[in-house]
C-alpha positions as CSV (number, residue, x, y, z in Angstrom):
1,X,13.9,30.6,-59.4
2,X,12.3,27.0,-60.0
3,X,9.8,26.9,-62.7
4,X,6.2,25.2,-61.5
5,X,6.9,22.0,-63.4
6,X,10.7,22.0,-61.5
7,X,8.9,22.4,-58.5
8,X,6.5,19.4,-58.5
9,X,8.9,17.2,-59.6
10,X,10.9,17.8,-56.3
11,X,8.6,17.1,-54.6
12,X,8.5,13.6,-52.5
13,X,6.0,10.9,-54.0
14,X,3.9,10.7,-50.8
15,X,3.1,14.0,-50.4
16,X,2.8,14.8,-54.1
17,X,0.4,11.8,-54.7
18,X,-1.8,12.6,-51.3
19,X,-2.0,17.1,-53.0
20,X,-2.6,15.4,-56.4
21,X,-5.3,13.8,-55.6
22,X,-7.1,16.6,-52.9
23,X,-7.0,18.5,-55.9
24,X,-8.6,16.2,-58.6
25,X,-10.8,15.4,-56.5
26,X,-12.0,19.5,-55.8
27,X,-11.7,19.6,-59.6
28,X,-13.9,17.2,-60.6
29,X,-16.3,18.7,-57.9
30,X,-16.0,22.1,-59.9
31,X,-16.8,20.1,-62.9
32,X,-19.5,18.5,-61.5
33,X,-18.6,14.9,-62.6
34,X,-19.8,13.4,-59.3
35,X,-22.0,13.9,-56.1
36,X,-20.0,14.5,-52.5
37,X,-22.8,11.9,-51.3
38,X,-21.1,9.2,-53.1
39,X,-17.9,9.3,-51.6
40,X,-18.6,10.1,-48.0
41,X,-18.2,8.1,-45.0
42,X,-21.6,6.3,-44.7
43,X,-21.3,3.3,-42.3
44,X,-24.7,2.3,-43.1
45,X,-24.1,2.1,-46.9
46,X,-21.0,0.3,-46.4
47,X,-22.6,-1.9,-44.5
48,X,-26.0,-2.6,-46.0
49,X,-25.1,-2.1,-50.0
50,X,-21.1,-3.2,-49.9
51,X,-20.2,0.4,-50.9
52,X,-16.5,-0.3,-49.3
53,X,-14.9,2.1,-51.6
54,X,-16.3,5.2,-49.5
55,X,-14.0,3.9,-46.3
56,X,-11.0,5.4,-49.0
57,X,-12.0,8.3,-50.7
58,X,-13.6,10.1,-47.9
59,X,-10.3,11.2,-47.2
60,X,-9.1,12.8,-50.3
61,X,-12.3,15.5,-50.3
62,X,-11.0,18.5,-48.6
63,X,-13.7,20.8,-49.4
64,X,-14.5,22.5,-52.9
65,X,-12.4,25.1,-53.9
66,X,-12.4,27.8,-51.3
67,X,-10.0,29.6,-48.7
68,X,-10.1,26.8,-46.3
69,X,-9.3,24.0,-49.0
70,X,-6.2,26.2,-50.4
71,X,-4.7,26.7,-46.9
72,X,-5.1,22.8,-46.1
73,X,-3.0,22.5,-49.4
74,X,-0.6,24.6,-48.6
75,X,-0.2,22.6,-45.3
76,X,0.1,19.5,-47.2
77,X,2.7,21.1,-49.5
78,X,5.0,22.3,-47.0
79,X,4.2,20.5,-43.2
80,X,3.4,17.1,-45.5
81,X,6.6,17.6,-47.6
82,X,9.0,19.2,-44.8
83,X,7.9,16.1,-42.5
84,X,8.5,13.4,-45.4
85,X,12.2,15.2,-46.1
86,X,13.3,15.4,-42.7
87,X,12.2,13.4,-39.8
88,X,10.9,10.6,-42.7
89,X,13.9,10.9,-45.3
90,X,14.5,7.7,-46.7
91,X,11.9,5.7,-44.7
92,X,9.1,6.5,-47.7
93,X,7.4,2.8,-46.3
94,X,7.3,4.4,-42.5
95,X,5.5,7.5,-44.1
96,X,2.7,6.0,-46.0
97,X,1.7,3.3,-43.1
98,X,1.6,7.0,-41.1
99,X,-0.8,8.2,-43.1
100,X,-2.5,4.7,-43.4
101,X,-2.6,3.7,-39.4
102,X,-3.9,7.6,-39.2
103,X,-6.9,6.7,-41.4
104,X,-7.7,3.3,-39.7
105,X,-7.7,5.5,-36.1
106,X,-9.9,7.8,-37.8
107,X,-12.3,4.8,-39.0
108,X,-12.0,3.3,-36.1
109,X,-13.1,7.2,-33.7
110,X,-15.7,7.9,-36.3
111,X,-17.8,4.8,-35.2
112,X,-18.9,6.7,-32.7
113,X,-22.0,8.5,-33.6
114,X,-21.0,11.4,-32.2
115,X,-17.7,11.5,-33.9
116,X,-18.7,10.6,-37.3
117,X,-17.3,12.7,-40.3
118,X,-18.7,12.5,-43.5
119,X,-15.1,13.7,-45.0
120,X,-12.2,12.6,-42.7
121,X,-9.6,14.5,-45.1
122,X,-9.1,17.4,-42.9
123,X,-8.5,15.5,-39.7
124,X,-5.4,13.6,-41.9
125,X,-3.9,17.2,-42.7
126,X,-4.4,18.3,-39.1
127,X,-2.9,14.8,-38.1
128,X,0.3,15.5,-40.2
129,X,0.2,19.2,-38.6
130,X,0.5,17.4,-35.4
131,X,2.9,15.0,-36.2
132,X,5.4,17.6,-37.8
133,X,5.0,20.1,-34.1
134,X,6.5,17.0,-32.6
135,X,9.3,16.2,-34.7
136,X,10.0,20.1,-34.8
137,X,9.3,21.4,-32.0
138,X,11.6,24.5,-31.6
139,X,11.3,25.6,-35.7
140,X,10.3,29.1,-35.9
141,X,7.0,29.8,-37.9
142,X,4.7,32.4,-38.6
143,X,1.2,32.4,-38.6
144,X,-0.1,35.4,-41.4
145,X,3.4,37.2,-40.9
146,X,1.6,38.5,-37.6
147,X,2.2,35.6,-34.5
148,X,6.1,34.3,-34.5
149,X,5.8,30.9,-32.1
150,X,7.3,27.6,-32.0
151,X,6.5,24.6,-34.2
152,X,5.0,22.7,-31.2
153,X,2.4,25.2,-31.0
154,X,1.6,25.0,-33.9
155,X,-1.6,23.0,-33.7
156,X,-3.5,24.9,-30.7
157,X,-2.7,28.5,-33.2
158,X,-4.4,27.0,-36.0
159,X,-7.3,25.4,-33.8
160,X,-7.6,28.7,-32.5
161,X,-8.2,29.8,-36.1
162,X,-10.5,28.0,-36.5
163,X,-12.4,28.9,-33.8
164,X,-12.2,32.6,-34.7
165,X,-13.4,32.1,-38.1
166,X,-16.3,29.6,-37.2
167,X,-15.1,26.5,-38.5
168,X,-15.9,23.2,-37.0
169,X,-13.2,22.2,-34.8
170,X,-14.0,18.4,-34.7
171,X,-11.9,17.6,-38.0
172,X,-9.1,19.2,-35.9
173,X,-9.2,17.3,-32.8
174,X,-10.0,14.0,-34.3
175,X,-6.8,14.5,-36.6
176,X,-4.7,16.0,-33.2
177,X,-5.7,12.9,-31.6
178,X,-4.8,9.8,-34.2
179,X,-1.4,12.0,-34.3
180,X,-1.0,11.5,-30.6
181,X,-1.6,8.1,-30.7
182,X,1.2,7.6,-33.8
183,X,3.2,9.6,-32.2
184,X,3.0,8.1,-28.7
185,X,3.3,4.6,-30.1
186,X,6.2,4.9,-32.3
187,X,8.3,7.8,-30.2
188,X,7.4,8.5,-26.7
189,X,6.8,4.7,-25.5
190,X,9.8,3.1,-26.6
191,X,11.4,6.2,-25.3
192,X,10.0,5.5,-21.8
193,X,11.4,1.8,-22.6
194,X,8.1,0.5,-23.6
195,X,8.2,-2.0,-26.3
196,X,8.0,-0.8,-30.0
197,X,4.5,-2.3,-31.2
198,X,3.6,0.0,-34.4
199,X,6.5,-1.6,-36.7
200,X,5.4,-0.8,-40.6
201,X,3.6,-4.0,-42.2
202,X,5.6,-6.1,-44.6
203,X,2.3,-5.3,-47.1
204,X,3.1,-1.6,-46.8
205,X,7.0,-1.9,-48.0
206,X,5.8,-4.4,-50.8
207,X,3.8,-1.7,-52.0
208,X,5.9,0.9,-51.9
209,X,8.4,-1.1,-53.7
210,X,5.9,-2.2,-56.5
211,X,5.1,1.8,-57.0
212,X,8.8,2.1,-57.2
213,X,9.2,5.6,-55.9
214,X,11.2,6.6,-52.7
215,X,13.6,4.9,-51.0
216,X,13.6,2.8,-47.7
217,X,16.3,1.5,-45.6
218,X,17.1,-1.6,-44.4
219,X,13.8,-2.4,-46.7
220,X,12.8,-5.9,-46.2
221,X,11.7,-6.3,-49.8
222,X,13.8,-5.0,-52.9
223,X,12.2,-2.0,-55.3
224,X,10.4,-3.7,-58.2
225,X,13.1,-2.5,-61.4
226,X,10.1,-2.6,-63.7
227,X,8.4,0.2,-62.3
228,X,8.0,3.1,-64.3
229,X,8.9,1.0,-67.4
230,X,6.0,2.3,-70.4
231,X,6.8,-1.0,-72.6
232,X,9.0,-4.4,-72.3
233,X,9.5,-6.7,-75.4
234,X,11.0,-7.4,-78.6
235,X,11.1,-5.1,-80.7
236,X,11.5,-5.1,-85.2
237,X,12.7,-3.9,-88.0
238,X,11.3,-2.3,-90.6
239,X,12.5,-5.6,-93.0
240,X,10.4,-7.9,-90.4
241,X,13.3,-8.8,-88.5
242,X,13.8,-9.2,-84.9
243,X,16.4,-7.4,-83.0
244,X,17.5,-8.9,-79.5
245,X,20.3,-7.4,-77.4
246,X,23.7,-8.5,-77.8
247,X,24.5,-11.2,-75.3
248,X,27.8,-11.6,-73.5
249,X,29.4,-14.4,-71.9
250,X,31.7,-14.7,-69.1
251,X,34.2,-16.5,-70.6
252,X,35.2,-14.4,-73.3
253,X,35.7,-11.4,-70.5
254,X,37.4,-13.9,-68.1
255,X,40.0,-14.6,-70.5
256,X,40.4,-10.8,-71.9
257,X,41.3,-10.0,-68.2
258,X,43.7,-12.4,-67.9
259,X,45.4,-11.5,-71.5
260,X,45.2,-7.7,-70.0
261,X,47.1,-9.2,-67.0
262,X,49.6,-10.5,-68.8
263,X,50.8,-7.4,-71.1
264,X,49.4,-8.8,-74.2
265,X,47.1,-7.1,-76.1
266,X,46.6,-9.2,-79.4
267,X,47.1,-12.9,-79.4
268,X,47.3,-14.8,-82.6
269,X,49.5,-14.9,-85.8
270,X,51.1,-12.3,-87.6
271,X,51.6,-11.7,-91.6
272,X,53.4,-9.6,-93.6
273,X,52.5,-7.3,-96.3
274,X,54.0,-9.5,-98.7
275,X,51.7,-12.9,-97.3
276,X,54.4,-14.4,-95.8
């Protein structure tokens, strides 16, 4: 068995980043370093006093630490990751502007009075829920080791969870529907021959390659090679002096190929033991 720290490195950088941060952010609740108030979606505060940052970290507040915030980690942890390693293997770019196009749909909904959230964090989860019944729609799960059903299901079981144990349902179907729309705009319309109009920003793969984790293909920008790099410079001796790295020319290897080509190993002249 996998130790803990085994385990968290294996997992994929989006999904690992997104839990990581759910879970500093519930810690620091515990620890009472700040007030939900101050990161909650407030259009009239973002408006009115310029407090922009609250249109971002509204969604990484699921909760304090309770029942309900350890099984939307859980979901994150294995939906999140199982989505990112399958369907989204090597496309880490296409995965983040997911996750990004679902919070700009969720923005967008939640100008509506009526569908206002202060915390839009659990409609993301329930959006990658969604997502992930779509991609695998015939995967066998079970729901408490009680209900065996298929992954497309999946969503309507846990919303009908949620209505059992008297939790709101809005989060749920304001993340079910941004998943729809992703899902309809990059899958099922260009499917039907429609044209494909949700094509991942050049902004979004020039940041993924700055971060410098995950991979992409066909990427149209190349991964920074700096990244994860804790120092760059010259570096001294103890005596003062300055070491550089040896540098080579390609002359010198040019011309030990071609004495390798020819049989000859050692060119030059020869001397006896006696000087001669």
């Amino acid at each position: 068995m996998s130790t803990p720290a085994e385990y968290y490195r294996s997992l994929p950088p989006v999904s690992k980043t997104y839990g990581v941060a759910c879970f500093m952010t519930a810690a620091a609740l515990y620890l009472q370093l700040y007030n939900p108030r101050n990161i909650s979606l407030d259009y009239g505060l973002v408006i009115k006093r310029f407090q922009v940052w609250r249109l971002i970290t509204n969604f990484f507040f699921l909760g304090p630490f309770s029942f309900p915030f350890a099984f939307r980690l859980i979901i994150i942890a294995r939906y999140g990751v199982g989505l990112e390693r399958g369907s989204f293997d090597k496309r880490t770019a296409d995965y983040v502007w997911m996750l990004v196009f679902g919070a700009i749909s969720l923005l967008v909904m939640a100008v509506v009075p009526y569908l206002l959230s202060p915390f839009m964090g659990p409609s993301v989860v329930f959006m990658i829920v969604y997502v992930w019944s779509r991609e695998f729609p015939n995967a066998r799960i079970n729901i408490y080791g009680l209900v065996s059903l298929k992954g497309f299901y999946l969503p309507w079981a846990l919303l009908a969870l949620d209505l059992i144990f008297g939790d709101p349902l809005k989060p749920d179907i304001l993340g079910m529907v941004a998943g729809h729309i992703y899902y309809f705009l990059t899958v099922l319309h260009p499917l039907a021959g429609g044209k494909f109009m949700l094509k991942t920003p050049l902004w979004v793969h020039k940041l993924v390659a700055f971060w410098g984790e995950g991979t992409q293909i066909n990427s149209p920008v190349e991964r920074n090679p700096h990244a994860g790099v804790a120092f760059q410079g010259r570096s001294f001796r103890l005596n003062g002096r300055t070491t550089t790295p040896p540098q080579t020319t390609q002359e010198p290897y040019n011309n030990q190929q071609q004495a390798a080509a020819d049989g000859v190993v050692f060119r030059g002249r020869s001397h006896r033991l006696n000087g001669r």
